[in-house]
C-alpha positions as CSV (number, residue, x, y, z in Angstrom):
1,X,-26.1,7.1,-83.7
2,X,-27.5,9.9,-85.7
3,X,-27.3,10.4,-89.4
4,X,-24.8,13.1,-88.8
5,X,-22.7,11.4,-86.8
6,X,-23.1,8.4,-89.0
7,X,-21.8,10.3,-91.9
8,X,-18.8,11.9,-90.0
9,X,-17.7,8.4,-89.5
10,X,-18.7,7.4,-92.8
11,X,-16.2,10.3,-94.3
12,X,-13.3,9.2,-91.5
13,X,-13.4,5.9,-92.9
14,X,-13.5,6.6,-96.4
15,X,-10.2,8.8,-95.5
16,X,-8.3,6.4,-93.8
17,X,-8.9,4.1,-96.4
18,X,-7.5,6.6,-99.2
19,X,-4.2,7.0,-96.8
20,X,-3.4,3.0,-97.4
21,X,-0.4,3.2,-98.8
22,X,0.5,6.8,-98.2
23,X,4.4,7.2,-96.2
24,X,4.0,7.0,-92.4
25,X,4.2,10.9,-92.0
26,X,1.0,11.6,-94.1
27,X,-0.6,8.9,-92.7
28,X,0.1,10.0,-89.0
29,X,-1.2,13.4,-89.7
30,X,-4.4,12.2,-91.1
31,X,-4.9,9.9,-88.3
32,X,-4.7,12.7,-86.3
33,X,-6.9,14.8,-87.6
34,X,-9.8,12.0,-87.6
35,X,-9.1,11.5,-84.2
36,X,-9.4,15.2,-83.0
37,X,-12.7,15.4,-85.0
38,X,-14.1,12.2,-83.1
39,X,-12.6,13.4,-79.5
40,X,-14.1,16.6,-80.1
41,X,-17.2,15.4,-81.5
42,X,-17.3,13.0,-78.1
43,X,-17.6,9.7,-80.5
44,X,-15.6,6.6,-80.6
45,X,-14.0,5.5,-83.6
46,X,-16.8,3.1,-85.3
47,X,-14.4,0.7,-87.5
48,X,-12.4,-2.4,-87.7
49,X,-8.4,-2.3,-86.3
50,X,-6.5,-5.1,-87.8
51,X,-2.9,-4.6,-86.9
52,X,-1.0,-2.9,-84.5
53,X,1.4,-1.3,-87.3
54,X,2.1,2.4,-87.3
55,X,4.0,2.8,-89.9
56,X,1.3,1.6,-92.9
57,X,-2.4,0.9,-90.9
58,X,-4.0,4.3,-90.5
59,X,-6.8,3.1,-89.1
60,X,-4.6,1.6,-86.1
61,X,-2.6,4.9,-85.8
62,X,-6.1,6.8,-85.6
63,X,-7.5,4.6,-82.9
64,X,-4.1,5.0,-80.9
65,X,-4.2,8.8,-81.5
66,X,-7.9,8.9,-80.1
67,X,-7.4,6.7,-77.2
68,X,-4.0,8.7,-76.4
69,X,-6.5,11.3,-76.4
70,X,-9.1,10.0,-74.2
71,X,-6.4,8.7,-71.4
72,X,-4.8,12.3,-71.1
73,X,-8.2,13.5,-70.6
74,X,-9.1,11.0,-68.1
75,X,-6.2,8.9,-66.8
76,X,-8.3,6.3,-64.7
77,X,-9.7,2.8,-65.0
78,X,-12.5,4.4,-66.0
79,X,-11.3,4.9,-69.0
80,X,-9.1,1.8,-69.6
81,X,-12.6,-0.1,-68.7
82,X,-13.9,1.6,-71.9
83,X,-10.6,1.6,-74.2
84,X,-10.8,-2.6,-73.0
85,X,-14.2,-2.8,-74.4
86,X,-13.6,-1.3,-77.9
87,X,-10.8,-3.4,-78.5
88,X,-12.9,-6.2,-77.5
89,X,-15.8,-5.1,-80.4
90,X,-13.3,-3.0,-83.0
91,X,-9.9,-5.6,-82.9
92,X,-9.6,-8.5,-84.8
93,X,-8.2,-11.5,-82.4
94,X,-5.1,-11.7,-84.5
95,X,-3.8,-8.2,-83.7
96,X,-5.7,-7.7,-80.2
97,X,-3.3,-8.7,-77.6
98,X,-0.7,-6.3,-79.5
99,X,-3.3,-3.6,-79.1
100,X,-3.9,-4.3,-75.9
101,X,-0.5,-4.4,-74.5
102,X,0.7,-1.0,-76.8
103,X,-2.0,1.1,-75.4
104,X,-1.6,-0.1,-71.4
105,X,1.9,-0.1,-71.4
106,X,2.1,2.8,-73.5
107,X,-0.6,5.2,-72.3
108,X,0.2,4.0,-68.4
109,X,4.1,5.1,-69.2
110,X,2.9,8.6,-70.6
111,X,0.3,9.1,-67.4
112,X,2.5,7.7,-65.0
113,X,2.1,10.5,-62.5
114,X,-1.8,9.8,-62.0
115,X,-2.0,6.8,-60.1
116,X,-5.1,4.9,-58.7
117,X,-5.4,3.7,-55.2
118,X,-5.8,-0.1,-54.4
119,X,-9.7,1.2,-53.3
120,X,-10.0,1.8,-56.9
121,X,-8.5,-0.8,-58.4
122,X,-10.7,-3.1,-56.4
123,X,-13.9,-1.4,-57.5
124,X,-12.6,-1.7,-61.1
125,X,-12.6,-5.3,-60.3
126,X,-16.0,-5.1,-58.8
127,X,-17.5,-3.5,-61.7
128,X,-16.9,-6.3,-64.2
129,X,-17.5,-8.9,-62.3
130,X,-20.3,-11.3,-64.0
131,X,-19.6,-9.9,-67.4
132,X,-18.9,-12.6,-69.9
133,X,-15.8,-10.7,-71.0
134,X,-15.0,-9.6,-67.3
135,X,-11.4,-11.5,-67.4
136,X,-10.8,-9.9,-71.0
137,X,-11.5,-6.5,-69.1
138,X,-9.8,-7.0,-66.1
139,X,-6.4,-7.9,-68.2
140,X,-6.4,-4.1,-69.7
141,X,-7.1,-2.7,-66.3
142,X,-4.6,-4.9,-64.9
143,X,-1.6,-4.1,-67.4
144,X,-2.8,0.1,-67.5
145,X,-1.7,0.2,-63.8
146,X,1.2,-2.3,-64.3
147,X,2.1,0.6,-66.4
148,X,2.1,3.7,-64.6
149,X,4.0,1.3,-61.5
150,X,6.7,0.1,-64.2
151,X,7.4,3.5,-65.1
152,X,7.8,4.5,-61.4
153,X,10.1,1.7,-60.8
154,X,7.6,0.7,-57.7
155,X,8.3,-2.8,-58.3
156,X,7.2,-4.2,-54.5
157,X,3.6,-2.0,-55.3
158,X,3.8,-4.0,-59.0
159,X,4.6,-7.3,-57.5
160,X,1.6,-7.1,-55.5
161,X,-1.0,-5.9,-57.7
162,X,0.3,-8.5,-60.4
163,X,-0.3,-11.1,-57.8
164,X,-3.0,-10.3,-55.1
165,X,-5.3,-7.7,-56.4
166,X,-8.6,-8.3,-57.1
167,X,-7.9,-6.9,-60.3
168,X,-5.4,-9.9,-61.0
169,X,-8.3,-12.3,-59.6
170,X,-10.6,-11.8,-61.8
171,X,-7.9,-11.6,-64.9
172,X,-8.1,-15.3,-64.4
173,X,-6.0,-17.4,-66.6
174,X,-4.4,-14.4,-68.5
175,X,-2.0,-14.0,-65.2
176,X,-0.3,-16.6,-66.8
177,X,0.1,-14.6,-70.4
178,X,3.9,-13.8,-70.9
179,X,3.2,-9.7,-70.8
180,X,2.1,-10.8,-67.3
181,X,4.7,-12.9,-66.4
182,X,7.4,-10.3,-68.3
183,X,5.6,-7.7,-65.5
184,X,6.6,-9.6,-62.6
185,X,9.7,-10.7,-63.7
186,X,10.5,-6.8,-64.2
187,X,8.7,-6.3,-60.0
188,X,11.0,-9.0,-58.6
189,X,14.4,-8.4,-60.5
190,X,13.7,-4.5,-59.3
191,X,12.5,-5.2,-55.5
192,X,14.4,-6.3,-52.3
193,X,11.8,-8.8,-50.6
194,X,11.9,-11.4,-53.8
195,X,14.6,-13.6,-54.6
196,X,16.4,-13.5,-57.9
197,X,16.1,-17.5,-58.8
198,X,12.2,-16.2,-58.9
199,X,12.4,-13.2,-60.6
200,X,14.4,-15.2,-63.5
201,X,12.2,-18.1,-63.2
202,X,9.7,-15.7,-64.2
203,X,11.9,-13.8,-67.1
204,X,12.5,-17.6,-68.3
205,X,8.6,-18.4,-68.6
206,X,8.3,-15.2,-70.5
207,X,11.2,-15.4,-72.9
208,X,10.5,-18.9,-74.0
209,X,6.6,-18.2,-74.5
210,X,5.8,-18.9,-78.2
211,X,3.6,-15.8,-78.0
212,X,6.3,-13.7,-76.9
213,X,5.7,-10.1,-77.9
214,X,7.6,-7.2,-78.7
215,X,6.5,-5.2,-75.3
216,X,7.3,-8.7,-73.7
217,X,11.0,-8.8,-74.9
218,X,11.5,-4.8,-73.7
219,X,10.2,-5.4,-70.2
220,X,12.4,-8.4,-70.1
221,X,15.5,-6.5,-70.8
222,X,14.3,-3.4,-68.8
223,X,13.9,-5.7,-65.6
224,X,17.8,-7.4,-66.1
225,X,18.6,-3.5,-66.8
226,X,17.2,-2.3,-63.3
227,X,17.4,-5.3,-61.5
228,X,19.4,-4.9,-58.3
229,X,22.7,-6.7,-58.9
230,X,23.5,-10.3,-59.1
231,X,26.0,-13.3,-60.2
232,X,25.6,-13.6,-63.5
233,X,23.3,-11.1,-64.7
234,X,25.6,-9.5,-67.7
235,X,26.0,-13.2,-69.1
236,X,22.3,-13.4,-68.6
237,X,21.8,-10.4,-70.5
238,X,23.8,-11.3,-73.0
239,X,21.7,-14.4,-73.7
């Protein structure tokens, strides 16, 4: 990094750190401003996220404007590949999985339209493979196209990718994290070829996780919402 550039992100820091405190719509305009001057300059944000709060971390809402940036630009794996390895170096473990899952789900909702074929996906999968964080990486990959097939209600295409890409391979244990298991839950309530004692199987595996999240809970619900109808699915709801 050049002294220039080291200073730019010097003087970004310094600003987000004076907008501590300030209401949420003065700190989401000065977020946004950092993160059109790094986009523009072609630099990654070069500080520490510790939350996933948008209302009072501006260094959170910077790094979200950026990387909502860099995914319009480029909606591919490509890019989730490199948005999975700054989280990886810039996150602190407390806040990462809520990081992680806001900015898949999130920017694979908003670039829904632009999806990836399983070719793709597979050389995603090829391309980390061997890397000491490859099942870390895989994971974002994984939930970006989860995404942009949630948000197309193409639950059978969901279904399979959550459970017999090579993507989902090489996510290794994390198929088993609730966001995961919230994903599937939302494919089979949605899709005709899976039964509904499996779909809320799933939904119970996820609900009861202690590490249920926020984006876990809302594709719970939104998989009861758009399930195809069954017995007992309004008292389920309700629950």
């Amino acid at each position: 990094m050049s002294a220039t550039q080291e200073q730019v992100h010097e003087q970004i820091r310094v600003r987000l750190a004076a907008a501590v405190g300030a209401d949420a719509a003065d700190i989401g305009r000065i977020a946004q401003e950092a993160a059109l001057c790094l986009h523009e300059g072609g630099q990654e944000p070069d500080f520490e996220v510790r939350s996933a709060d948008f209302v009072t971390d501006p260094f959170f809402v910077c790094a979200d404007r950026y990387w909502r940036r860099r995914f319009a630009e480029s909606p591919s794996s490509e890019t989730a590949l490199a948005c999975a390895r700054w989280i990886a170096v810039h996150t602190t473990p407390g806040c990462r999985s809520a990081v992680r899952e806001q900015w898949t789900l999130g920017n694979g909702f908003i670039n829904r339209s632009h999806l990836e074929t399983r070719e793709q996906l597979d050389e995603a999968a090829r391309s980390i493979a061997g890397a000491p964080e490859a099942a870390d990486l895989a994971l974002t990959v994984l939930l970006y196209h989860a995404g942009k097939l949630r948000a197309n209600f193409s639950f059978d295409d969901l279904n399979s990718v959550l459970t017999a890409s090579a993507l989902a391979t090489a996510a290794g244990p994390h198929r088993d994290e609730p966001v995961v298991l919230a994903l599937r839950s939302f494919a089979a309530f949605g899709s005709r070829a899976v039964t509904t004692e499996h779909a809320r199987d799933l939904l119970d595996r996820a609900w009861s996780a202690p590490q249920r999240s926020r984006h876990v809970v809302d594709v719970c619900l939104n998989g009861l919402a758009f399930s195809v109808p069954f017995n007992g699915q309004g008292e389920l709801l309700r629950q």
